[in-house]
N, C-alpha and C positions, 0 to 999 in steps of 0.2 A: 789431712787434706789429701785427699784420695785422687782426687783428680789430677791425668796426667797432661790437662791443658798447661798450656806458661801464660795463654795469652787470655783477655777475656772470653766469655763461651760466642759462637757464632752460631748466628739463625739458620736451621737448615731449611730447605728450600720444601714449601707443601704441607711445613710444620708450625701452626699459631701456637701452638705448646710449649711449653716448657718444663725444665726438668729440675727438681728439687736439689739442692747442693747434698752433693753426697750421695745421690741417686744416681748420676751417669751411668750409663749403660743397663737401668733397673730395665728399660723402657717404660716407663708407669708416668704416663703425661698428667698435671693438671692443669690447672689454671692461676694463674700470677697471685690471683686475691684468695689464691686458697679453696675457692668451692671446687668443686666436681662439674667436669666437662659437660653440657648439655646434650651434646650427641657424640654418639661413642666412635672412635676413630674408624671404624668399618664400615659406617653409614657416609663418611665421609668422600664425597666425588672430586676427584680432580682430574685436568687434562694431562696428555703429553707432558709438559711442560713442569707440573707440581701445582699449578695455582685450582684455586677451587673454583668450581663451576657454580652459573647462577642458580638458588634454589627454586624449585618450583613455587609460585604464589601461593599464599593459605589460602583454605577454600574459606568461604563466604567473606572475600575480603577485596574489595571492585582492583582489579589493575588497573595501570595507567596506559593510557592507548596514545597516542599520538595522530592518528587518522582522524577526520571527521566521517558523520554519520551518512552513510552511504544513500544515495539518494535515486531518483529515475537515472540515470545517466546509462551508457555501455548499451550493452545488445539490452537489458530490460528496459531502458529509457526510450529506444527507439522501436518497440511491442508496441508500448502504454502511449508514448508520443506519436513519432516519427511517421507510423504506419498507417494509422487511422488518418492522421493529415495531409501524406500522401497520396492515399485512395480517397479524401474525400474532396481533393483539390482534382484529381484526376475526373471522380463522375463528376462535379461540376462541369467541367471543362466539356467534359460530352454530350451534357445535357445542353448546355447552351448553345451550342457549334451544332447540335441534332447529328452527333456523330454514331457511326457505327454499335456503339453500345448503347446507347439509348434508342437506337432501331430493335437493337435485341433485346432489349432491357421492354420496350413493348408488344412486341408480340411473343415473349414470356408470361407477359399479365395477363394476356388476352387465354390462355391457354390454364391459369391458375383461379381467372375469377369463378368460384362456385358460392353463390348466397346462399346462407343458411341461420339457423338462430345462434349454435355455436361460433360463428366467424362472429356476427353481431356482437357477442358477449365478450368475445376474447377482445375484440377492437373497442368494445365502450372501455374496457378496462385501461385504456389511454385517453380516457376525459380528463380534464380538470376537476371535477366534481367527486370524481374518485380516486383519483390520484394522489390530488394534493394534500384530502384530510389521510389519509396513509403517511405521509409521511411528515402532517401534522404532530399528528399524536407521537410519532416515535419522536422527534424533536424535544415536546414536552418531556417524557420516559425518560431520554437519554440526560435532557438537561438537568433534570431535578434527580437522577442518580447520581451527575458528575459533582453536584454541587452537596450532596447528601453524604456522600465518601471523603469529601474536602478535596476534589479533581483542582488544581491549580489550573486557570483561564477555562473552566467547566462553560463558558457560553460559547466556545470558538466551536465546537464541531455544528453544533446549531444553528449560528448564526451565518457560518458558513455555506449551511444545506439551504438555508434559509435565503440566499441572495442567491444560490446560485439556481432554485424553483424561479424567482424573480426574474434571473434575467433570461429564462427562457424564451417568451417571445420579444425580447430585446433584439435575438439574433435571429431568431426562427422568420418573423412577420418580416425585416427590410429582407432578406434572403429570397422571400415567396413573391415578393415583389419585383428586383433586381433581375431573376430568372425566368418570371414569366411563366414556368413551363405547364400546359393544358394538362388535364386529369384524364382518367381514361374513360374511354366513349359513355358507360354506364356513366358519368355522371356529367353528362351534357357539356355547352358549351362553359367556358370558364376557363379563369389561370389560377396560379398561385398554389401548386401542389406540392413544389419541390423549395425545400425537405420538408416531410409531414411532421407536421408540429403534436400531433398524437401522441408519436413513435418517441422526440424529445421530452415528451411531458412523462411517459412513462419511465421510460431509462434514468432519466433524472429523481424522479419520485421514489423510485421502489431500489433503482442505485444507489441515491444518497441514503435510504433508510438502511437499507444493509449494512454499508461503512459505517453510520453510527450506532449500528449495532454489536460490530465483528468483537469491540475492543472489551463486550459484557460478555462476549458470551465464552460459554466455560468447556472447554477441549475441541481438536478440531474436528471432532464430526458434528457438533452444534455449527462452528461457522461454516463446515462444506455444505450444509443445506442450506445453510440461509443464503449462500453465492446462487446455489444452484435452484432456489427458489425463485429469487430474484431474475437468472438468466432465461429459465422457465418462460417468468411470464413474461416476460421483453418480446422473446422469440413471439408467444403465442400473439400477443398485440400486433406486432410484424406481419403474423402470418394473416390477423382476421382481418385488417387494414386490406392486405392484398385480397385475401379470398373474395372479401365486400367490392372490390372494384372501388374501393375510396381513394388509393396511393400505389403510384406504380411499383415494383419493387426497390428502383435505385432510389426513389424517395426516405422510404423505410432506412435503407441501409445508409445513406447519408447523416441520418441524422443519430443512427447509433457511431459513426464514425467523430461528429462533435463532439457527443456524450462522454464519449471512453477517454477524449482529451481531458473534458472538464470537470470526470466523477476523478482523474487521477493525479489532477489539482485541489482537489477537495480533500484526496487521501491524505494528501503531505500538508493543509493548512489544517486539517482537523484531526491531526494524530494528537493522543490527550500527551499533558505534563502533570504528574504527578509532584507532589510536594516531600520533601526528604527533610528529614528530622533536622536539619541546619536550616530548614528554612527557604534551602533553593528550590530551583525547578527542575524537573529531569524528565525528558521529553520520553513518555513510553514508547513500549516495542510492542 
């Protein structure tokens, strides 16, 4: 009995080791059951104190988070929301009061209208008749991939794009009504311009095709073009609408200020859930 304890052995602090009878002082730690330590006392981290610090998570192995999934809210909530609602409540407001910026808001048009065949084109490309099978067909595409991969709720980004083409002139036609406001002089007497229902038909159309496209396509220079295809031709519809003398310009921009509300409610109803090997849901990124 070699050892010069009297008393039993005591835990030193920083040490889950133990030491073999008759070994004291070897330094040569094992482990109580006898195998061989898993990590060798040198890889070992501890604080100040002696206790061991938490290890880093294994890779490919989910950690536990605590927060929920981060949503519009903070300065990107008030971008995507706050801003477009603000400036589309403000040109209302001026449009109907015939305030200052709708004095300047028209003879800016008056100074922009040039007719030509190119304006024509860029503005039919805000018909219904073009529009909506565009973002028909991607509807279809998207659906029958989500549902082809086994997408958990595979009809929600669809159905979603789907109501929300729908309720276009829900909001567009009482709105043209409500405001009254005259078109400009090229298109004679008449009301009902503001907000141009073109300009919503397209932003809506070629917006909501995009979002259901963003989540197939594969690295982000495929999705930077498809945003930027998309914003493309928004702009150009904007522009032929104005050039043609059809929609003053606050017209145009009012109703892309709707749109950017409603395509970023569609973002967040139509993000897919994929199905995980238990069986649950798990809402993609």
């Amino acid at each position: 009995m070699g050892d010069t304890w009297s008393g039993p052995p005591q835990l030193r602090p920083g040490r889950a080791l133990a030491h073999t009878p008759g070994a004291s002082g070897s330094g040569s730690p094992h482990r109580s059951d006898g195998r061989s330590p898993q990590t060798p006392r040198g890889a070992r981290h501890t604080d100040p104190d002696g206790r061991s610090r938490t290890t880093p998570p294994v890779r490919g192995r989910p950690t536990i988070s605590s927060g929920r999934r981060a949503g519009p809210r903070g300065p990107r909530g008030l971008l995507l929301l706050g801003l477009p609602g603000l400036l589309f409540a403000l040109i209302t407001w001026q449009v109907v009061a015939d305030g200052p910026l709708a004095h300047a808001d028209e003879r800016l048009s008056d100074s922009l209208v040039r007719r030509g065949a190119a304006a024509q084109f860029l503005a039919d490309l805000g018909n219904v008749t073009v529009a909506v099978p565009v973002l028909a067909l991607v509807l279809v595409c998207v659906a029958w991939r989500a549902r082809a991969t086994g997408t958990d709720h595979w009809w929600r980004p669809a159905a979603g794009a789907a109501a929300l083409m729908a309720a276009v002139p829900l909001w567009v036609v009482p709105l043209k009504e409500l405001v009254a406001r005259p078109g400009p002089a090229i298109m004679g007497p008449g009301t009902g311009f503001y907000p141009s229902g073109h300009t919503a038909t397209a932003a809506v159309a070629y917006g909501a095709a995009v979002l259901l496209l963003l989540p197939w396509l594969r690295g982000a220079p495929a999705r930077g073009a498809a945003v930027c295809c998309a914003v493309v031709v928004n702009l150009g519809v904007g522009a032929g609408l104005v050039r043609q003398g059809y929609h003053w310009p606050l017209d145009v921009v009012a109703s892309w200020c709707v749109c950017a509300m409603l395509l970023t409610a569609l973002s967040r109803w139509s993000r897919p859930r994929s199905r995980t090997p238990d069986g649950t849901g798990r809402e993609g990124r």
